[in-house]
N, CA, C and O of each residue as an XYZ file, in Angstrom:
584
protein
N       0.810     -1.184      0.000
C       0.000      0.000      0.000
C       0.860      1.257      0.000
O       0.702      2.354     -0.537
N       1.646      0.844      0.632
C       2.933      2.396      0.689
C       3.450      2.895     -0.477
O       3.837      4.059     -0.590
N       3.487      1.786     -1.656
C       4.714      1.786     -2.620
C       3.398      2.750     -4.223
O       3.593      3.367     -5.271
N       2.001      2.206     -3.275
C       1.206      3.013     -4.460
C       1.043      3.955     -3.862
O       1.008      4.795     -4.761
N       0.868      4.634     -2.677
C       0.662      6.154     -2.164
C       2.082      6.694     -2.634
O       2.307      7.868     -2.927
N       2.817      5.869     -2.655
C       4.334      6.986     -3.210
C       4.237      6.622     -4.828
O       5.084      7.154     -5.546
N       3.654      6.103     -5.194
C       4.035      6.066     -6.622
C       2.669      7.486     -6.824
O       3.081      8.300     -7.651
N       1.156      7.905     -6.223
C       0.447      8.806     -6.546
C       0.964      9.941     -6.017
O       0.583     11.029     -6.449
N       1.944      9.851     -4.967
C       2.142     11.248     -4.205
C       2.501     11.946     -5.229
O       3.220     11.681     -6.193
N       1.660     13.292     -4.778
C       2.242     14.205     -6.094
C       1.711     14.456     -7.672
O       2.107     15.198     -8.571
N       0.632     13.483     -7.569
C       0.078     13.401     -9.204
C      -0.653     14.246     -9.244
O      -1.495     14.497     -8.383
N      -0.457     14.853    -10.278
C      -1.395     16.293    -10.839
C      -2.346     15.750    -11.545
O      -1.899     14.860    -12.269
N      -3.733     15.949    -11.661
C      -4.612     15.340    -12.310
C      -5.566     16.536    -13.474
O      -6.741     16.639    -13.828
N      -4.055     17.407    -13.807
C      -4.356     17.993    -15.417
C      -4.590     17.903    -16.303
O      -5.353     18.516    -17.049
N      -3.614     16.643    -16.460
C      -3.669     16.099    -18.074
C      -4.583     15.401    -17.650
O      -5.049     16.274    -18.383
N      -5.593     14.529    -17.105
C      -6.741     13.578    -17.319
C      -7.889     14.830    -17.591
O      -8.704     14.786    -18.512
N      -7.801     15.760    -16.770
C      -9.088     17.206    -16.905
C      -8.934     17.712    -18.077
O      -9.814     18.399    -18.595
N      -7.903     17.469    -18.601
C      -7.411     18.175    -20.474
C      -8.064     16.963    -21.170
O      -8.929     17.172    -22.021
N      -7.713     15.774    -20.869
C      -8.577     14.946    -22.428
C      -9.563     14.819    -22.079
O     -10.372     14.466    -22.937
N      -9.986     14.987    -20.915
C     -11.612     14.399    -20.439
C     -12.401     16.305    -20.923
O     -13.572     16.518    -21.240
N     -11.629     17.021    -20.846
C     -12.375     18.435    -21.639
C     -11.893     18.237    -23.460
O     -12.301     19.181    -24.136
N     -11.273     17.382    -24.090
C     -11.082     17.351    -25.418
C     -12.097     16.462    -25.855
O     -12.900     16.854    -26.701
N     -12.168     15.273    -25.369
C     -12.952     14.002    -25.509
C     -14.758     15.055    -25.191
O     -15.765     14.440    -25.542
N     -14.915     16.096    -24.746
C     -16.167     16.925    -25.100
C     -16.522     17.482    -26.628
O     -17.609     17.742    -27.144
N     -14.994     17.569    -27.205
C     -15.194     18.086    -28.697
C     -15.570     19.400    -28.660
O     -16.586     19.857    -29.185
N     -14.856     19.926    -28.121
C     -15.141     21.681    -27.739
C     -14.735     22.577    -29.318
O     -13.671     22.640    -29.934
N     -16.181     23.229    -29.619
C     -16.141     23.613    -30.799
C     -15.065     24.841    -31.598
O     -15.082     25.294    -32.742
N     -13.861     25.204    -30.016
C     -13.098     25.894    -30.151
C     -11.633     25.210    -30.506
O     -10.612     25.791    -30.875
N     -11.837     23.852    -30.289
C     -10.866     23.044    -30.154
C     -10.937     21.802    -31.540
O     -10.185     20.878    -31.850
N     -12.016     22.247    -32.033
C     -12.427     20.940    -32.334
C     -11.241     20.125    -33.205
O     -11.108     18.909    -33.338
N     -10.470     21.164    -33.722
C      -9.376     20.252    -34.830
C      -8.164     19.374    -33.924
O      -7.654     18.314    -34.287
N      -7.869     20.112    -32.675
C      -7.092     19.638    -32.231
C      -7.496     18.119    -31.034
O      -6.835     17.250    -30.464
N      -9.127     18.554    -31.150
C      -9.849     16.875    -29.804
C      -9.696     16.326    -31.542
O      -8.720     15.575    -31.548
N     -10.194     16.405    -32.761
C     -10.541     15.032    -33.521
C      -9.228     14.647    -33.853
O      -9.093     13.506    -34.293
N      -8.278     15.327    -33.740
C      -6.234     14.936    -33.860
C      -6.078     13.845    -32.674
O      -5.337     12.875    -32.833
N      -6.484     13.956    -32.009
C      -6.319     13.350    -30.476
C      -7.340     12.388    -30.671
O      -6.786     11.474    -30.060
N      -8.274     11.956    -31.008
C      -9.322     10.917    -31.007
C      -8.404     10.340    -32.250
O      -7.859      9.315    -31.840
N      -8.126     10.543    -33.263
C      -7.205     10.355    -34.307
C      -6.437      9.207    -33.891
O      -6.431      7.976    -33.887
N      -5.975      9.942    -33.643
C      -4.529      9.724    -32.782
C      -4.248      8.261    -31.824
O      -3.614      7.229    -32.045
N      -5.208      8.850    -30.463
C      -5.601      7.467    -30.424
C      -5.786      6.365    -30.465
O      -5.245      5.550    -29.718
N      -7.046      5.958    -31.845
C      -7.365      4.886    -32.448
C      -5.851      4.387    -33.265
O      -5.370      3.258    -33.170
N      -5.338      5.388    -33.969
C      -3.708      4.965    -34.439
C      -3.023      4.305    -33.747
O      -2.293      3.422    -34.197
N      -3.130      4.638    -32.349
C      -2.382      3.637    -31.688
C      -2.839      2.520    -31.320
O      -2.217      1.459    -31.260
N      -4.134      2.752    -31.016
C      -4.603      1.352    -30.864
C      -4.350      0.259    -31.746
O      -4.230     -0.859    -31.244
N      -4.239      0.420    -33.115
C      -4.096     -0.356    -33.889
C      -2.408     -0.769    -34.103
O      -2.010     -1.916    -34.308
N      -1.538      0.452    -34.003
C      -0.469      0.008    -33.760
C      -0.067     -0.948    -32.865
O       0.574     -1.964    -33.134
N      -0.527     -0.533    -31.614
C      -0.155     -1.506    -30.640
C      -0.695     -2.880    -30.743
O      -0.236     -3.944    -30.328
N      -1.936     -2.568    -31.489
C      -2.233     -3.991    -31.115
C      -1.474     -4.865    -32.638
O      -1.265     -6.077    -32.570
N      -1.216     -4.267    -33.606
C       0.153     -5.224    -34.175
C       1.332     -5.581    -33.689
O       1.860     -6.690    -33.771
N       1.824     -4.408    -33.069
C       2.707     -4.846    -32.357
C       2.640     -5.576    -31.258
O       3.666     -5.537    -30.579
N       1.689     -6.296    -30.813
C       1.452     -7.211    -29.561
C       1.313     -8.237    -30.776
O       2.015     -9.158    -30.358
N       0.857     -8.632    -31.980
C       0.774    -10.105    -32.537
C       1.891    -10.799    -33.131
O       1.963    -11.008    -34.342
N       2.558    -11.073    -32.490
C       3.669    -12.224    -32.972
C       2.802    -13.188    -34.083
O       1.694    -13.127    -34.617
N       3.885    -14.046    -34.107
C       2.987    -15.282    -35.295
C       1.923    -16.099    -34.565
O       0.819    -16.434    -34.993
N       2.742    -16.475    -32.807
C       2.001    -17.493    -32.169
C       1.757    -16.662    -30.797
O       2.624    -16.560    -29.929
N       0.802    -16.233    -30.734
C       1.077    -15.312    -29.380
C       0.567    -16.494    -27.820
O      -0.466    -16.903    -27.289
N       1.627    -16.579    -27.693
C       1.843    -17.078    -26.277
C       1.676    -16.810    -24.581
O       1.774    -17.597    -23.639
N       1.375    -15.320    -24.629
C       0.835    -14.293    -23.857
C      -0.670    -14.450    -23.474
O      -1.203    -15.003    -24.435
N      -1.455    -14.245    -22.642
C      -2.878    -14.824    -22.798
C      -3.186    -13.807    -22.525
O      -4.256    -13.472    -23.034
N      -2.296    -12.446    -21.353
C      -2.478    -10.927    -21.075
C      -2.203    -10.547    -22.988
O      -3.076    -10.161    -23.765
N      -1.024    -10.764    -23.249
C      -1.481    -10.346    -24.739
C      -1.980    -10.444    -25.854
O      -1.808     -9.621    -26.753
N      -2.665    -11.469    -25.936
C      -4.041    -12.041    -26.354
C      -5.347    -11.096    -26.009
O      -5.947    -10.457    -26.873
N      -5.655    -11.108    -24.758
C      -6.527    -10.244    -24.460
C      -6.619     -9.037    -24.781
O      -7.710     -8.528    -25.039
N      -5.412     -8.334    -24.823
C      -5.297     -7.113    -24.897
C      -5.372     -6.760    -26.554
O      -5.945     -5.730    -26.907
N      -4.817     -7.590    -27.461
C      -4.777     -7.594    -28.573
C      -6.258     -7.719    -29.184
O      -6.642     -7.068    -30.156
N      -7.096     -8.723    -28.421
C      -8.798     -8.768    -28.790
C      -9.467     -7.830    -28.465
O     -10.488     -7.505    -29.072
N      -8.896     -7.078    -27.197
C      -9.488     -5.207    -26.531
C      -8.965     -4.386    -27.701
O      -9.817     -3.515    -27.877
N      -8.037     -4.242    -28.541
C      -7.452     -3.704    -29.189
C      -7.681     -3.673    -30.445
O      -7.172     -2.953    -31.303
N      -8.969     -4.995    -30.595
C      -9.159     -4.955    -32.124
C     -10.634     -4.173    -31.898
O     -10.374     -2.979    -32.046
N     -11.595     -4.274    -31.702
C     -12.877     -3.512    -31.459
C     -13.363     -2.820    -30.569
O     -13.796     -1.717    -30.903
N     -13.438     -3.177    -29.348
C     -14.157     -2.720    -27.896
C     -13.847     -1.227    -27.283
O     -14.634     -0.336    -26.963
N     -12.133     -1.291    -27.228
C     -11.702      0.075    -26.753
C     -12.341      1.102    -27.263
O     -13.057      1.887    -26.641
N     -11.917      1.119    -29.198
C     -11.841      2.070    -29.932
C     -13.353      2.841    -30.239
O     -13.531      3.985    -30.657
N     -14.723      1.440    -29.754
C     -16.101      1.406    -29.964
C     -16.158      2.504    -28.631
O     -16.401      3.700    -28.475
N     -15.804      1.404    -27.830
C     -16.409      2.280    -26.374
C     -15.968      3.568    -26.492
O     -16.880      4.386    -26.618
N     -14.863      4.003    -26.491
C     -14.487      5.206    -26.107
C     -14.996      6.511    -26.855
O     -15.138      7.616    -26.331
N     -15.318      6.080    -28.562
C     -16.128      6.952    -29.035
C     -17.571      7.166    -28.543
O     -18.209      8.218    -28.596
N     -17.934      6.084    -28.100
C     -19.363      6.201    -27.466
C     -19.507      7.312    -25.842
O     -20.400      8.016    -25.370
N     -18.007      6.922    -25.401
C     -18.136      8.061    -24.032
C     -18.196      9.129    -24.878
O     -19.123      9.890    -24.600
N     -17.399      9.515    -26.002
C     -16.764     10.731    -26.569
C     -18.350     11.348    -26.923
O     -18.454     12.573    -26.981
N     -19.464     10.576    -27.137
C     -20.661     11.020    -28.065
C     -21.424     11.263    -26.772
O     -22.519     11.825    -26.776
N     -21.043     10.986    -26.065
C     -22.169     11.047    -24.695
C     -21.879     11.995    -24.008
O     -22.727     12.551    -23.311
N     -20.798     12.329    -24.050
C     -19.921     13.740    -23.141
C     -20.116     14.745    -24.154
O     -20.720     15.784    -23.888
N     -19.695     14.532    -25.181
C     -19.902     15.679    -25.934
C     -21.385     16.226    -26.126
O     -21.724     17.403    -26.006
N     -22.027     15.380    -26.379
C     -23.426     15.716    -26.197
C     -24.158     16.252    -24.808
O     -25.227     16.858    -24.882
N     -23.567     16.011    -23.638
C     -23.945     16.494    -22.634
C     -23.117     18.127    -22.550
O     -23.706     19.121    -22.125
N     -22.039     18.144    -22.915
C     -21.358     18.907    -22.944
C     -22.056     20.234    -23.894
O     -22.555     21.320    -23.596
N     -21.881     19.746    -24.748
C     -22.608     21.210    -26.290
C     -23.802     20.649    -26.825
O     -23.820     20.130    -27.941
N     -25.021     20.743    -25.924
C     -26.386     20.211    -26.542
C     -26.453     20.736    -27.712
O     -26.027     21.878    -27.882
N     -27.149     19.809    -29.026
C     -27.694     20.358    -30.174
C     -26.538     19.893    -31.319
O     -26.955     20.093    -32.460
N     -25.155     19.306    -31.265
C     -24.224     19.127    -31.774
C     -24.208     17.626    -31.744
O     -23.114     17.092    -31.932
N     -25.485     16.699    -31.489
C     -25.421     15.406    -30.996
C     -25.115     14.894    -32.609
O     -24.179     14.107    -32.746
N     -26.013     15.394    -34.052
C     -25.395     14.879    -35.540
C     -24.065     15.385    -36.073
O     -23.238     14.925    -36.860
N     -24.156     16.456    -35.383
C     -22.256     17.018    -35.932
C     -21.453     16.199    -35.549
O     -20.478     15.947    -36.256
N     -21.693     15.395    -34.009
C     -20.449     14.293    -33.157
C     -20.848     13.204    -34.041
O     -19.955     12.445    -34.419
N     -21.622     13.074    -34.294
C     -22.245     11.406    -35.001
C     -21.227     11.688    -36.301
O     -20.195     11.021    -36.235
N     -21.319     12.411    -37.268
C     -20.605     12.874    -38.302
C     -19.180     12.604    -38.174
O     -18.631     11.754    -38.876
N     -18.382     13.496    -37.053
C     -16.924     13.376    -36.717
C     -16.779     11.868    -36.374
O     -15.796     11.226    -36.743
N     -18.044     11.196    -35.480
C     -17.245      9.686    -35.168
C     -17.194      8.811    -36.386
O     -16.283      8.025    -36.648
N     -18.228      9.022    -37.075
C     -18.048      8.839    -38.529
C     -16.900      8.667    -38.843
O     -16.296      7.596    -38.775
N     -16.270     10.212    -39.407
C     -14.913     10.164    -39.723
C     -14.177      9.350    -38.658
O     -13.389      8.519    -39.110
N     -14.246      9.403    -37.813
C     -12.811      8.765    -36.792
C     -13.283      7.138    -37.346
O     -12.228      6.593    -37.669
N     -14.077      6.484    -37.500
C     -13.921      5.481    -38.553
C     -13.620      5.287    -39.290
O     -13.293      4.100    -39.300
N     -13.395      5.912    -40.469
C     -12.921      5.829    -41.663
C     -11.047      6.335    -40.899
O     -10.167      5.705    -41.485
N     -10.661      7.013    -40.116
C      -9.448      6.855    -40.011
C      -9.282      5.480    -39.441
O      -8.401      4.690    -39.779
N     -10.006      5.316    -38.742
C      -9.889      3.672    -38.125
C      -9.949      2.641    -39.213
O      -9.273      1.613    -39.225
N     -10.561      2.898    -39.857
C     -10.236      1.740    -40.911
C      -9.030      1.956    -42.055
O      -8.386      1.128    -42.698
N      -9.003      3.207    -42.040
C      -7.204      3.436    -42.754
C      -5.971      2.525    -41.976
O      -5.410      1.490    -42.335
N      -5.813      3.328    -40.816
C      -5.424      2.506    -40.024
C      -5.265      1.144    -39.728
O      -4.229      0.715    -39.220
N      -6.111      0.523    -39.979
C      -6.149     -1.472    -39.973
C      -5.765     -1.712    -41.156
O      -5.248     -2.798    -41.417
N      -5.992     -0.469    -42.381
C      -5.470     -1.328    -43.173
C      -3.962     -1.276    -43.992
O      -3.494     -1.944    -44.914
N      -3.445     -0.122    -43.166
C      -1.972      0.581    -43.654
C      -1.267     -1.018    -42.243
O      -0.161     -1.554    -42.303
N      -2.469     -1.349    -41.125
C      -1.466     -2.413    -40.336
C      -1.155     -3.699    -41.021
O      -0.367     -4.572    -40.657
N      -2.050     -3.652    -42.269
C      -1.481     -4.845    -43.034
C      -0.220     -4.858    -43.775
O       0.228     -5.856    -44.339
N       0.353     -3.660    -43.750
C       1.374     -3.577    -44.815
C       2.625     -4.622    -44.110
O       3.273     -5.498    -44.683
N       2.707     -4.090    -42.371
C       3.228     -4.776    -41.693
C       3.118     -6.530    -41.324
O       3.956     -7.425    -41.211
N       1.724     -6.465    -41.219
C       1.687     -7.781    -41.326
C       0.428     -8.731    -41.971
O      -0.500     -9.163    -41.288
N       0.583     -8.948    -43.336
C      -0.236     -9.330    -43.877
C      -1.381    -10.012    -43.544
O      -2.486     -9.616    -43.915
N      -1.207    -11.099    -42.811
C      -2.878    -11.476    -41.881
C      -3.070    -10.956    -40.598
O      -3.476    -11.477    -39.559
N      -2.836    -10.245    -40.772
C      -3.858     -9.222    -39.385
C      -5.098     -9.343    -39.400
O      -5.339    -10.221    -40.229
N      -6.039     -8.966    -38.958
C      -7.202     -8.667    -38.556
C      -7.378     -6.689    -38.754
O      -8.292     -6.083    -38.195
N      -6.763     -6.281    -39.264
C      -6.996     -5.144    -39.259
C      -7.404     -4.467    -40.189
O      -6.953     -4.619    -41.324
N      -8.511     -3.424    -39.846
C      -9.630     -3.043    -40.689
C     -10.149     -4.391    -41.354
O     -10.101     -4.755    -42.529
N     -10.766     -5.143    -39.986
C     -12.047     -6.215    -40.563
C     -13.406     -5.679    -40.852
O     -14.019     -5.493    -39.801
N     -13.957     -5.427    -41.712
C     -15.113     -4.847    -41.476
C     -16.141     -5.756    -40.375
O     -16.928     -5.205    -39.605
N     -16.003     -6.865    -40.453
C     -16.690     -7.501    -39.015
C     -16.895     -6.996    -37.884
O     -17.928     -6.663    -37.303
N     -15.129     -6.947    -37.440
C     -15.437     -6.471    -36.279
C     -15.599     -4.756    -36.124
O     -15.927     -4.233    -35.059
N     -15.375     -4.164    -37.086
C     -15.681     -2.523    -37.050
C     -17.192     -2.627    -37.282
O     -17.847     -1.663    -36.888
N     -17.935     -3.769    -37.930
C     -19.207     -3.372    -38.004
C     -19.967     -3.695    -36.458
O     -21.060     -3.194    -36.193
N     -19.223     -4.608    -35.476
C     -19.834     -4.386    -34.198
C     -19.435     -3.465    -33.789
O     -20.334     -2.690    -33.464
N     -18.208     -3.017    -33.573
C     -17.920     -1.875    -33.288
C     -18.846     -0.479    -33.198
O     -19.183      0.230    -32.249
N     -19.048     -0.434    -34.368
C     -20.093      0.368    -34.952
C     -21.888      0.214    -33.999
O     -22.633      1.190    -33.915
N     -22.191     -0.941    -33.501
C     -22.855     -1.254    -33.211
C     -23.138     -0.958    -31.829
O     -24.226     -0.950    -31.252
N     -22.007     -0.722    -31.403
C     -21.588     -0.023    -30.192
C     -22.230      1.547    -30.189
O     -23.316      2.073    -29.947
N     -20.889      1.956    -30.608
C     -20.860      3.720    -31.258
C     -21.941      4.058    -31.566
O     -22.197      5.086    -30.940
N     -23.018      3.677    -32.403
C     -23.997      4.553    -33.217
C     -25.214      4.574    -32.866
O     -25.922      5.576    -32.962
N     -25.639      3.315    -32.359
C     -26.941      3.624    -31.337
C     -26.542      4.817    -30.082
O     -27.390      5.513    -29.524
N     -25.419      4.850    -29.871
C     -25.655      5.437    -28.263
C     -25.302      6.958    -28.834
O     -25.541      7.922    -28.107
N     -24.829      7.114    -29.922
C     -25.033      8.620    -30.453
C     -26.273      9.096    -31.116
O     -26.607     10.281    -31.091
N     -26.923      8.204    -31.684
C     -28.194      8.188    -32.258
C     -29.072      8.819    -31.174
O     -29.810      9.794    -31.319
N     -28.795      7.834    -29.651
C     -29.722      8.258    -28.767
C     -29.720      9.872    -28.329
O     -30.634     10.688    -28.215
N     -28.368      9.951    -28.150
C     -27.895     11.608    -27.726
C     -28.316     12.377    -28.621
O     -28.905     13.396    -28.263
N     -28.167     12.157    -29.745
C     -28.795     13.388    -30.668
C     -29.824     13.428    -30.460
O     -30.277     14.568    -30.567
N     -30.793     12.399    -30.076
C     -32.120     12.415    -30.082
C     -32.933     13.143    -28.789
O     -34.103     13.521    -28.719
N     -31.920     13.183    -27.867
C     -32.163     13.680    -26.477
C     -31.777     14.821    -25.994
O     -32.360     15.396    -25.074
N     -30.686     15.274    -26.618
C     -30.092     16.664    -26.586
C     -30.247     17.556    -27.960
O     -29.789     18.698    -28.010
């Protein structure tokens, strides 16, 4: 217990109040939150090539690599549509629009990860279409409510 109160002593909790105010999509900001949602999903997909060996032997990196192919990148746009929408009522189809786009970078993305490694899983439309399944009802709803 000691070794995590000294590992928090001292943590400034700025930078989480900075993406958790970007991840709103603040219409003053907006080029620099959809760079950062961008951004992001880029890594997600990076990383999760770079976690697939040929035989992955890891079962933590297994998992993380299956979080890494759909769920994260779904969920987190879905907080992004729910905050933002609570955040700037009336902008609930403009966010639907941008998560839009942050799909289509997401699927650039899976598929520039093939260059690296030819059977990937990246940019499956399968699993981006659950993905999707995630994301778009729960922005659908926000627009509809705000």
């Amino acid at each position: 217990m000691d070794r995590i109160r000294d590992f928090l002593d001292g943590f400034d909790a700025s930078l989480l109040e900075a993406i958790w105010r970007y991840m709103s999509l603040p219409p003053a900001r907006l080029g620099s939150a959809l760079g950062f949602l961008g951004a992001f999903i880029v890594l997600c997909e990076l990383t999760r090539i770079a976690l697939a060996p040929e035989h992955v032997q890891s079962r933590l990196a297994h998992v993380l690599m299956c979080l890494l192919t759909f769920p994260i990148q779904s969920m987190t746009l879905a907080v992004v549509l729910i905050h933002a929408g609570r955040s700037y009522a009336g902008r609930g189809w403009i966010n639907l629009a941008f998560a839009f786009g942050l799909y289509v970078v997401w699927y650039a993305a899976g598929q520039l990860t093939r260059l690296a490694r030819p059977h990937s899983e990246g940019a499956d439309l399968g699993f981006m279409s659950v993905g999707a399944l995630i994301t778009f009802p729960v922005g659908v709803i926000v627009a509809l409510i705000t």
